[in-house]
N, C-alpha and C positions, 0 to 999 in steps of 0.2 A: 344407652337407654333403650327399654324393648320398645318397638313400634306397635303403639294403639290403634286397630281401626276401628275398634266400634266399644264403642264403652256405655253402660247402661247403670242408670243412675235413678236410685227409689221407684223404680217402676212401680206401680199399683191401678189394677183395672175391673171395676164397680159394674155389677150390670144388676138392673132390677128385676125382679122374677116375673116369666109370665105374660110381659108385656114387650111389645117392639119399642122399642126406642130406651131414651135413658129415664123415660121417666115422665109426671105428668106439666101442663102449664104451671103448674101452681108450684110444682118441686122447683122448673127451671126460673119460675122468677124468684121464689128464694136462692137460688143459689145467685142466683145476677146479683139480688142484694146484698148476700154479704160480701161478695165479693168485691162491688162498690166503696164498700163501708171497710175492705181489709182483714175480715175476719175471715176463719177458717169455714169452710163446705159445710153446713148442719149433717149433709146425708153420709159423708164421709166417715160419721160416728158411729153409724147406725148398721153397718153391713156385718154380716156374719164370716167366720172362715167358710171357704169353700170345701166342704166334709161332705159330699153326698152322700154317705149310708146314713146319716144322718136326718132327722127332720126339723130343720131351723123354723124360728118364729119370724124373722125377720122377711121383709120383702126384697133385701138388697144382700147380694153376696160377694164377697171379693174375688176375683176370678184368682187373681195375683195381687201378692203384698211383698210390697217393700223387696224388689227384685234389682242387686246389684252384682255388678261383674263387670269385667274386660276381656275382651279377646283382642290377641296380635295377630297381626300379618305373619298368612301361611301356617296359622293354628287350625285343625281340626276339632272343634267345642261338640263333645255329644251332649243330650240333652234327652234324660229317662225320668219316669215318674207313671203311675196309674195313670189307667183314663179318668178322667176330670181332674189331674192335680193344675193345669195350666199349661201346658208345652203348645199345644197347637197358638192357644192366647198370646203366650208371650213371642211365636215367631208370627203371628200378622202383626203384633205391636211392631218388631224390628222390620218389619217390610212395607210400613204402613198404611197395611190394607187395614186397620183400626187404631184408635187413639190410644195413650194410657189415659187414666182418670187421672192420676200425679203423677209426676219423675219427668222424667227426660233422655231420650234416646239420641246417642253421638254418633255419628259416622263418618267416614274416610272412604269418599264412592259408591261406586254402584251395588246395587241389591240385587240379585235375582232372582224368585221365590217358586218351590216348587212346595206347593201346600195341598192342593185337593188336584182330583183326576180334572183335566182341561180348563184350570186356573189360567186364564191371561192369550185363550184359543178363540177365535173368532170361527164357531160351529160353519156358519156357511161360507167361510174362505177357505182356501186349499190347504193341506198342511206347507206346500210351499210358500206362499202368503202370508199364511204364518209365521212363518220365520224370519221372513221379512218388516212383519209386524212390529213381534218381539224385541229386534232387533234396533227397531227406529224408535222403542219403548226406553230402550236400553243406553238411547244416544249414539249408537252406529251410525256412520253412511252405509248408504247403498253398495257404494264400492266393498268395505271394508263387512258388509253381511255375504256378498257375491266371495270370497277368500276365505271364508269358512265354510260353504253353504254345501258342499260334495261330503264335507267332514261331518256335517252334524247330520245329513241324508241317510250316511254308510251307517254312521253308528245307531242311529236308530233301529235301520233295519227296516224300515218304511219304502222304501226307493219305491215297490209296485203302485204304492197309492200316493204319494207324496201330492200329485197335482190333484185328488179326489177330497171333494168338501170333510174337513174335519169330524162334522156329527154323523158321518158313515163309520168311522172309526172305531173299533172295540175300545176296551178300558184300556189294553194292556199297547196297544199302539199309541194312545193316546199320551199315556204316562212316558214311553220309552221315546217320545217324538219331544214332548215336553222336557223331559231330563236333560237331551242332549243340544235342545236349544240355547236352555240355561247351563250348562256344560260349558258348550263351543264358544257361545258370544262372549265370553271371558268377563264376568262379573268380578269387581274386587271383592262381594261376597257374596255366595251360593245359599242358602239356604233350603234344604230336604226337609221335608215331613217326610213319617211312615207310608206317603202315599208309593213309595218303591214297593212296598208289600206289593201289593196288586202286580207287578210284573212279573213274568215267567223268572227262574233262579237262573238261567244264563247270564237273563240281561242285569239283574243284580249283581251277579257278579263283576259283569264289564261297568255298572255304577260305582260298585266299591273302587273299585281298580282307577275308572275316571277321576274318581274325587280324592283317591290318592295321591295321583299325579297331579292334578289342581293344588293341592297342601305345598308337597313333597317337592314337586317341579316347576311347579309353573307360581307358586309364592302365594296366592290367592287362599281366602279364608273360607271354613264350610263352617256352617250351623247345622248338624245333623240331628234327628229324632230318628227314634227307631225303637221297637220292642225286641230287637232282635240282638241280644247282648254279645253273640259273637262279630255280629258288625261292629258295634260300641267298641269293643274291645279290640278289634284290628285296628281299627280308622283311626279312634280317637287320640287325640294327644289328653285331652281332659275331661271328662263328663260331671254335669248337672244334674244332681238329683232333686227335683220338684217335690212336694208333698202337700196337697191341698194349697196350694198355692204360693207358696213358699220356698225359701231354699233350703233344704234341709243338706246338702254337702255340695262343695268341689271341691274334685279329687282325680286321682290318676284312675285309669279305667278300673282297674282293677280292684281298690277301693270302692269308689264307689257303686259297681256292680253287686260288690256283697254285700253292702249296705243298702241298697236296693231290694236284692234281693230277700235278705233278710226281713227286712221293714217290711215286704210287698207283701207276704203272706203270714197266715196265722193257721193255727193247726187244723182248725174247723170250720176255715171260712170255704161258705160258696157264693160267691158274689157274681150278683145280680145286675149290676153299675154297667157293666160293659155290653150293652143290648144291639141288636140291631137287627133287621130283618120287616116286612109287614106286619108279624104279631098275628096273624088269623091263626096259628098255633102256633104256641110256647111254652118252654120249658119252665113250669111253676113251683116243681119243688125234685129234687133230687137227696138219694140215698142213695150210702154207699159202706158196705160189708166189709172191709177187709179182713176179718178175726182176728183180729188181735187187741189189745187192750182198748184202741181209741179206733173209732170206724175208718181214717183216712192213714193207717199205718199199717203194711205189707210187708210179707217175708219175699225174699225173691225167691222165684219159682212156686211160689201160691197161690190161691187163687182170690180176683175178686169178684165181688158182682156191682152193678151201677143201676140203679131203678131210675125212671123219668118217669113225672108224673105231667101230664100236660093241663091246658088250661080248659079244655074239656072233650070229650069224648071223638073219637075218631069213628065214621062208618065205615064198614067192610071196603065200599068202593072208594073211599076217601083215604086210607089204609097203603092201598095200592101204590099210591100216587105220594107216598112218604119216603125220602133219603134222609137218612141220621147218619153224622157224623163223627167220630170222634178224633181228635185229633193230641196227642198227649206231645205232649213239648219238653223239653228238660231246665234245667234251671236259665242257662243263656234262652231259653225260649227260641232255640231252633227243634222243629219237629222230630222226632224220635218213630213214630209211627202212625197211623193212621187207622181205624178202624170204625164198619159200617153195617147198616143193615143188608148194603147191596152187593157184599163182599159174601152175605156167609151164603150160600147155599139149601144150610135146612132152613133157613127163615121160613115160619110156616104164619100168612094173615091169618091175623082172627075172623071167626067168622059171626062175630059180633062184636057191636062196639065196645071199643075199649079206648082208655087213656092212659094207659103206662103200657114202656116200652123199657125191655131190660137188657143188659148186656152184660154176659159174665167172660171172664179172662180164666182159662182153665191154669192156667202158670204164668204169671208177671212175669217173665225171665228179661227183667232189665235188671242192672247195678244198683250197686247203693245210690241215693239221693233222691231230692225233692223232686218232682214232677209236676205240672197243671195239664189241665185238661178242659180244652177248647170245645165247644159245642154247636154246630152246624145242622137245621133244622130247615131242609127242603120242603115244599109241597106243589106239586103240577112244576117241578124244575125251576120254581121264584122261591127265591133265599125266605124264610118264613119268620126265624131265628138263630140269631148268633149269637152266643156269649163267649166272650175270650177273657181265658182264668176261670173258667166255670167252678173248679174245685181245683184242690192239689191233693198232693197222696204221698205219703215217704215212704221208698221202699228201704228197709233193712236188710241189713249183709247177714247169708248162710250160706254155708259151705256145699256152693249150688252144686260145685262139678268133683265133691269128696275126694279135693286132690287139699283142702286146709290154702289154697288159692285162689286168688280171683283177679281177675283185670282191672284197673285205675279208667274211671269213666272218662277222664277228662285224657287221657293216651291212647286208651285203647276201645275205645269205641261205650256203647249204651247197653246193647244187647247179648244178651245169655242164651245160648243155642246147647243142645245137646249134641254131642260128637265122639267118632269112633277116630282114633287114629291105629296105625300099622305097619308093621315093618313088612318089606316080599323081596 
């Protein structure tokens, strides 16, 4: 019989719009009373799917419905879906940093959750302190955190600052201090958010690689999230596709990435869901050229163009102090290229205000397949706006290099180059 350690059973988590808490005096003493009397939640009937491109009438939305599964000891579980389908919800639910509204979550030991940057860090203890913290959080002795404590230092990469207060800390130390706490102290199960993104790709890699050897070797269970489908796909033994709240597949990585995939994008979508930044300017409407029959579909090696319309006008001296991003990803949603205002050279300011800012691609010379395209919106060097998935684009297969051949993206790389070879 396989070993269960954490089994999840009708999860479903209610939150009301707009307001802190769950809701008003008057909802919670209804709920006391039917509760009393044995009847089901009134407000449990009332809540909407969790659909944000949508606009519901309701004031209650389901974060998550009806969320069942098991994972065994020494499973790797990834765990994909848009932003707002539920992933982040459903791993504070298993960590208990928040309740379900119904169901019932099982476990077999310890949790240790790595969810947001300095999750479970005491800012003005040392990161040494911290470890020790964590550690006594976690049900370690003192002796027994001292036997790991050189291991989880090295692997961070921290050693210079280790005794220096936590909140002096950068994001990316912060994250790679935190990883290898919950790493080292040896949790019967790990839990990752995407918050790996944020670290440099070295130490990601030595993450993949750690959490390998935690599956693989050391028998210990990961719940991983990520939007980075080539991680999904190495690590996991199984991945969860979320969709508005829901399960919508489990499956072996591999399945369920195309069905991910597939489900995730639509031919003309540019989605607006995935925001972030201060907003004192944003990206409020985007066009895009491609020439050919439908505007987000390219021949390789042609050209496109990208307009941004912002949310109002830029002065000359405010102009200045603009970095634009672009970041195009490939279907796994690992980066392909990167391209910016402060990269090109002729960039010439306007010398009047303006709000649109363009950017044309004189030859696509990538492979056939989907693409999206990430959007990074600096001002005075503060994040201003981000949208991840800003758009997608498919480029079509031509007989780029008029040899009637072309390279396989997924073997031989993304990019299309022009080249002379020779014999001497």
């Amino acid at each position: 019989m396989n070993d269960i350690i954490l089994k999840v059973e009708n999860i479903s988590k209610q939150y009301r719009l707009g307001l802190i808490g769950t809701g008003t005096l008057r909802h919670d003493l209804n709920r006391w009373w039917y509760k009393i009397r044995g009847k089901e939640d009134p407000f449990l009937q009332v809540g909407e799917v969790n659909d944000r491109s949508v606009k519901g009438e309701s004031d209650y939305v389901w974060a998550l419905q009806d969320i069942n599964f098991e994972v065994e000891k020494g499973e790797v579980l990834g765990i994909v879906g848009k932003n707002g389908a539920g992933k982040s919800t459903l791993l504070k639910i298993l960590s208990r940093v928040t309740a379900p509204t119904q169901g019932e979550v099982k476990t077999k030991g310890d949790i240790a959750s790595l969810l947001e940057v300095g999750t479970g860090f005491h800012p003005e203890m040392t990161g040494r302190e911290n470890i020790f913290l964590n550690g006594a959080i976690l049900g370690m002795t003192k002796k027994e955190i001292k036997q790991k404590l050189e291991q989880i230092i090295a692997f961070s990469g921290c050693a210079r600052y280790i005794d220096t207060p936590v909140k002096r800390y950068s994001i990316g130390m912060r994250v790679r201090l935190a990883f290898s706490v919950a790493a080292f102290l040896e949790p019967d199960i790990l839990v990752v958010d995407e918050v790996l993104a944020v670290g440099d790709a070295e130490f990601q890699k030595k993450a993949i690689g750690k959490m390998q050897d935690i599956s693989q070797g050391e028998g210990r269970t990961v719940l991983f999230v990520s939007h980075d489908m080539t991680s999904i796909e190495a690590l996991c033994s199984r991945v969860i596709v979320l969709q508005n709240g829901k399960i919508a597949l489990i499956d072996t990585p591999q399945k369920a990435i195309e069905f991910y995939l597939k489900s995730d994008q639509t031919d003309d979508e540019i989605n607006y869901v995935n925001v972030r930044g201060d907003k004192q300017f944003y990206i409020k409407k985007i066009t895009i050229n491609g020439g050919h029959n439908r505007n987000n579909i390219v021949k390789s090696g042609s050209s496109i163009k990208m307009k941004f319309e912002l949310n109002k006008g830029l002065l000359p001296e405010e102009l200045k102090k603009i970095a634009f991003y672009l970041i195009i990803k490939n279907e796994l949603q690992s980066p392909v290229l990167t391209l910016s205002n402060m990269y090109d050279s002729s960039f010439e300011y306007s010398k009047i205000a303006t709000r649109y800012l363009e950017c044309e691609i004189k030859g696509i010379n990538l492979t056939e397949g989907r693409y999206s395209v990430t959007t990074w919106l600096t001002f005075n060097n503060a994040l201003s706006n981000q949208i991840n998935d800003a758009f997608v684009f498919e480029v079509i297969q031509t007989d780029f290099y008029k040899t009637g051949k072309m390279p396989s993206p997924r073997e031989h790389g993304y990019m299309l180059l022009n080249q002379n070879w020779s014999c001497s």
